[in-house]
N, C-alpha and C positions, 0 to 999 in steps of 0.2 A: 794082569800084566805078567808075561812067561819073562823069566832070567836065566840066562845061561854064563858058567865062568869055563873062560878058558885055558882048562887047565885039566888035561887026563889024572886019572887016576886018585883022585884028591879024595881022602875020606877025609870026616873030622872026628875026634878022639873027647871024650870025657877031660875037662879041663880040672887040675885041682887046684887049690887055693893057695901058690907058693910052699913057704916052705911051712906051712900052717903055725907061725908065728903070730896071728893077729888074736889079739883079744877079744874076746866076742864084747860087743857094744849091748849093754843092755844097764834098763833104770838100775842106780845103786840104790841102795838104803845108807839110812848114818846112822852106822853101826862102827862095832871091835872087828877089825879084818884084815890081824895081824898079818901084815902085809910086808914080806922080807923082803931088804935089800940084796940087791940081784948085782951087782958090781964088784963085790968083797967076798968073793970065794973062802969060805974059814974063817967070815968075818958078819956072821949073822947078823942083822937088826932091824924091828919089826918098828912099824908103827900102826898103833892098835885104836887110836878113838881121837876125835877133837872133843869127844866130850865128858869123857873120862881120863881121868891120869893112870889108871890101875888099869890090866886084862877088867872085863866086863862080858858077859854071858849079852849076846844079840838076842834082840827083840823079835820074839817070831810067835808060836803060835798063842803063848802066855802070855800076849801082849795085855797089860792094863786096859782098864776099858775106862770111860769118862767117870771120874769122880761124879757124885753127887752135888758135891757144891760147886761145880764149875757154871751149873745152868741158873741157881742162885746166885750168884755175883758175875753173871754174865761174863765170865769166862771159858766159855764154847765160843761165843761169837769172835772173842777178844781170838786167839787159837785158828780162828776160821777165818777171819781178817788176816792174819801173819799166813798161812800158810798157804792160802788161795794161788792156784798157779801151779803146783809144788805136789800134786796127788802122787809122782812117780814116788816121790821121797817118804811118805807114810810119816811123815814127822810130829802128826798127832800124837804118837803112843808114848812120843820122847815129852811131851809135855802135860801127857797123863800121870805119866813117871816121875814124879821131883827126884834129884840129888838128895840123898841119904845121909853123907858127911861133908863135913866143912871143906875136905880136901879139894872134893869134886866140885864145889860151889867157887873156890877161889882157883881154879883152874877152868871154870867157866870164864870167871871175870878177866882172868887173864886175857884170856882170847879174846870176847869183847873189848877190851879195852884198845888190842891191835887193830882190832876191826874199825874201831873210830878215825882210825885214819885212811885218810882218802884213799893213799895209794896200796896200801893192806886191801882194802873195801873193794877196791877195783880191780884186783888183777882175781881175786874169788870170784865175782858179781863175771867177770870175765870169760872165765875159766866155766863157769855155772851154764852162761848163755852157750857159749860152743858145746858143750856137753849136751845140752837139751836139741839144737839142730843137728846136731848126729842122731840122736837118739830120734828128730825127726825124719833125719834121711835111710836113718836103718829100717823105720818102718815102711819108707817108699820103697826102698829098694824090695822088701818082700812081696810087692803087688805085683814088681814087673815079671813078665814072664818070658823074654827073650832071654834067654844064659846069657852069653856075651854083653848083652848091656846089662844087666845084672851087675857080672863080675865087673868089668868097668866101673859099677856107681859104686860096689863095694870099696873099690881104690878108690876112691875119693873118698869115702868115710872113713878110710884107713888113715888116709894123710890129711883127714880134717883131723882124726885125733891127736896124730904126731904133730903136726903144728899147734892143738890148743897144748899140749903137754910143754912143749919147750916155752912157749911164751909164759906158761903160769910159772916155770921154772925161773925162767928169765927176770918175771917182775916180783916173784916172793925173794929173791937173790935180793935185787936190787930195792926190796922195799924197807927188809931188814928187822922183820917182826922182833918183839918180844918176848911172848908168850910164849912157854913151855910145850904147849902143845901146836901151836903153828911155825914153834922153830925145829921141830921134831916132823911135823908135815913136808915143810923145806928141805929139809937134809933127804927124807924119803924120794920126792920129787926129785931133787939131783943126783940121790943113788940112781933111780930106776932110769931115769932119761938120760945118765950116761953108761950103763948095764950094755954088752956086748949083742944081747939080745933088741932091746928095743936101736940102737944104730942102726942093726942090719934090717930090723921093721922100713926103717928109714932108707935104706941103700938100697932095699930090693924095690919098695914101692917108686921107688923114683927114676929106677933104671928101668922097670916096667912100663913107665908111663913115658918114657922118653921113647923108647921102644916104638910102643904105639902112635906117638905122635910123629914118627918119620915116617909111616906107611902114606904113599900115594898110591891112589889106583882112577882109571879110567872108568865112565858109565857111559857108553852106548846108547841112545836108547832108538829105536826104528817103528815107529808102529806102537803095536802091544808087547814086543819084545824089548826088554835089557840087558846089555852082556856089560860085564862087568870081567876088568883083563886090570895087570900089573899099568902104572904110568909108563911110556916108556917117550916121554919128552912131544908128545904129541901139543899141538897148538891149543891155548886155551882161546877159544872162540868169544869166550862172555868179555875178556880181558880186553879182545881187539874190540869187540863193538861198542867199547865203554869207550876207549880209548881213539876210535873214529868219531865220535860223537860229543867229544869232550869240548870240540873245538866252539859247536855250537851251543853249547850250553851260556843261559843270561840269568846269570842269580839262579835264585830259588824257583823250583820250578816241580811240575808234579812227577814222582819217579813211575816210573813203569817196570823197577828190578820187582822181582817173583819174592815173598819173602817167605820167611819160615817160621811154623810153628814152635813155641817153647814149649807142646807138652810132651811129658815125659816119656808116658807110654809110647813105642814105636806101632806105626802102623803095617799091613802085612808086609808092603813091597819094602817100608824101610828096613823089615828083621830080616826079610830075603836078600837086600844085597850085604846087610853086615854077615850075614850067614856065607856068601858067596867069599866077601871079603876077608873072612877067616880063613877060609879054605885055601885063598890065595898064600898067606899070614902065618900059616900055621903055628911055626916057630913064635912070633911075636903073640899071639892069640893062646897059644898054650902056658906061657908065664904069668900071664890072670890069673 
């Protein structure tokens, strides 16, 4: 099928990624990743471990490897049971590793102890699940290979992580931990979610997408040709013949509307008019 837009002289331009404010999405480890508050200019302050109280050297290439007596007292399976699910997280090495002083052992329990509660347990468990479907949608978005819907799926992983960030904000606020180290998580979480930087994360992805979502445009199609042109209030045909035929509609009955695929990938003709429709767009297709 040939497409044609009409519209002289249209080139389309190399897109970049706003104001390249996002964070790249990728598995974390649970590590020290003194992580400064970004809202307190002159006003440093990291938060470095849930599972240490002290700075802590990350687990990397020195990682411990299985004690010997973990396969005697069946504790590999015990480790492999808990952590099934979880391979992004490497959380093996942390339980090859015991805690060294009592500091670290009651600043463990600490934590555990907030965690026994439902609503501590749930905004984590929460917070864990959204993390993991970004980290599933990051890896869809690198199969596709139209740009334009690309950048698109990108914004939606962008504002899938701004919205898990405020909610886990939201429900560690309101749940009220105790522990030392997840009321230190807390305070970090409300620095950086209210940080100059991650708002405008937020203002730019949503003005983008508001953007996008006022574009109408026409599809033609005649033949094996489709022209693809700006709306300009032309009659929606499908609207009328719904709406002539409404009358004779009795109950339930079998539809004959055309419907649409949910998969992902775009096919030639559909990357060809979103290609057209950029052209038309430019402006709005260039702040992706």
């Amino acid at each position: 099928m040939a497409a044609t837009v009409e519209r002289a002289g249209t080139t389309t331009t190399a897109l970049p990624y706003g104001s390249g404010a996002v964070p790249e999405v990728q598995p974390e480890r649970v590590e020290s990743r003194h992580l400064e508050r970004v809202d307190s200019p002159g006003q440093p302050s990291t938060f470095d471990s849930i599972l240490f109280p002290m700075p802590t050297s990350p687990l990397g290439a020195d990682e411990p490897l299985q004690p010997d007596y973990f396969a005697d007292f069946n504790l590999d399976q015990v480790v492999s049971s808990i952590t099934v699910g979880r391979d992004d997280y490497h959380l093996e090495s942390y339980f090859h590793r015991g805690p060294e002083d009592l500091e670290t052992i009651r600043y463990r329990h600490e934590v555990f102890r907030d965690l026994e509660d439902h609503a501590i347990f749930a905004c984590i468990s929460t917070f864990e699940e959204s993390m993991q479907e970004i980290r599933k949608k990051t890896a869809q978005m690198g199969k596709l290979h139209e740009r334009y819907q690309r950048e698109r799926y990108f914004l939606d992983v962008v504002q899938s992580y701004t919205d898990a960030v405020v909610v886990l904000r939201d429900q560690l606020i309101g749940a009220h931990p105790a522990s030392r180290g997840l009321r230190l998580f807390r305070d970090f979480v409300v620095s950086y979610s209210g940080s100059p930087a991650f708002g405008a994360l937020i203002a730019e992805a949503d003005q983008v997408v508001d953007a996008l979502s006022k574009i109408t445009y026409s599809l033609a199609i005649a033949g094996d040709r489709a022209t693809v042109r700006r709306y300009q209030g032309e009659a929606d045909y499908s609207a009328e013949v719904l709406q002539t035929f409404e009358k004779f509609r009795q109950g339930a009955s079998k539809s004959y509307l055309l419907g649409f695929n949910n998969w992902l990938e775009m096919n030639p003709v559909e990357a060809r008019v979103l290609q057209l429709v950029a052209q038309l767009f430019p402006g709005e297709f260039e702040a992706l």
